[in-house]
C-alpha positions, 0 to 999 in steps of 0.5 A: 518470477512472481505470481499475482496474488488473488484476493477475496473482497466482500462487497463494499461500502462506497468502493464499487466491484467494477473500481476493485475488479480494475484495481486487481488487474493494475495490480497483475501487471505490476506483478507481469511488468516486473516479470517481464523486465527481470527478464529482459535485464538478464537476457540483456546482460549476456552482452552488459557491454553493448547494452549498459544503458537499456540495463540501467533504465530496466533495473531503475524501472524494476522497484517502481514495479516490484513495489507497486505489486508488494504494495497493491497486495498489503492494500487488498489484504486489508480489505478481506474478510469484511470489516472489523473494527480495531480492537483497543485491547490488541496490542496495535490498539494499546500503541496507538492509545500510547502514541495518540492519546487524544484520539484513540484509533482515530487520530492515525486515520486522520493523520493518513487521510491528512497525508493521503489528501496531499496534492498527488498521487501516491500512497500513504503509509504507516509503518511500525519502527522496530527500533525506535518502538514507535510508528512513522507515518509517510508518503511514497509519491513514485511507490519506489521513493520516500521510504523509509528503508527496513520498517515495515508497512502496517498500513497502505492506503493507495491515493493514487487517481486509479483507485478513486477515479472510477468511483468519485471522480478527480475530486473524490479523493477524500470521499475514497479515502474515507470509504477506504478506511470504513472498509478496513480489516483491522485484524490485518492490521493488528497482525501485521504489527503483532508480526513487526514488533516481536 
């Protein structure tokens, strides 16, 4: 059984606290609802027999929750603290210069709004692929689908409508993302790939 998380968010620009208020309490139910099905999947159990087929369906249910929790808490986690700027000497900073040289810090923002602006809800994403000693950009459309499997996350951006609806409407995505990305602790960021790439 998992316990929603709480999280510290300053003010921010172009994301009102009434948008992020509503966005944790999404969030605490990805956290209740996979607690919620784990248990009714175990008491099921106790005759898999009679109930194979309400089985199925809660356990095929359970990942599209448990990743709307774990991602929900890498999204909130980058908004902490305040803003900062990412730092080209960091060896985050020194990858992406690597990888994107053209544009510094800035070509995998664009890049991710580019992905994020897709027609769809989901979620953008930027992994660090340990094996191949670079970074993979993606996208989950059900949060539980289009992963790619091991390679953890460095950065999540939520485009799914709950996080912009509130603030810009049903066109406002590009607006959202925008204020997103000038809203971003990029030391979380930096840690996270400190943390994957040792």
């Amino acid at each position: 059984m998992y316990t929603a998380k709480t999280f510290t968010i300053p003010d921010l620009d172009g994301i009102s606290k009434k948008s992020v208020d509503e966005h944790i309490g999404l969030y605490q139910g990805y956290v209740n609802n996979f607690n919620a099905i784990t248990s009714a999947a175990v008491e099921l159990m106790s005759d898999a027999e009679k109930h194979a087929h309400a089985i199925s369906e809660l356990w095929r249910r359970r990942s599209f929750e448990f990743d709307g929790m774990r991602l929900h808490e890498y999204y909130f986690e980058q908004l902490e603290g305040g803003t900062s700027a990412p730092n080209p000497s960091s060896p985050f900073g020194k990858q992406i210069a690597l990888e994107y040289p053209m544009g510094g810090d800035g070509q995998p923002q664009l890049v991710l709004k580019n992905i994020g602006n897709m027609r769809g809800p989901g979620w953008a994403l930027l992994y660090w692929d340990p094996v191949g000693k670079c970074f993979q950009t993606g996208f989950s459309g059900e949060q539980h689908q289009g992963h790619f499997v091991s390679l953890p996350i460095i950065l999540a951006l939520d485009v799914w409508e709950h996080a912009y609806l509130l603030d810009y409407g049903t066109k406002g995505k590009g607006s959202y993302i925008d204020a997103f990305f000038k809203n971003i602790n990029w030391s979380v960021v930096e840690k996270r790939f400190d943390a994957a790439s040792a």
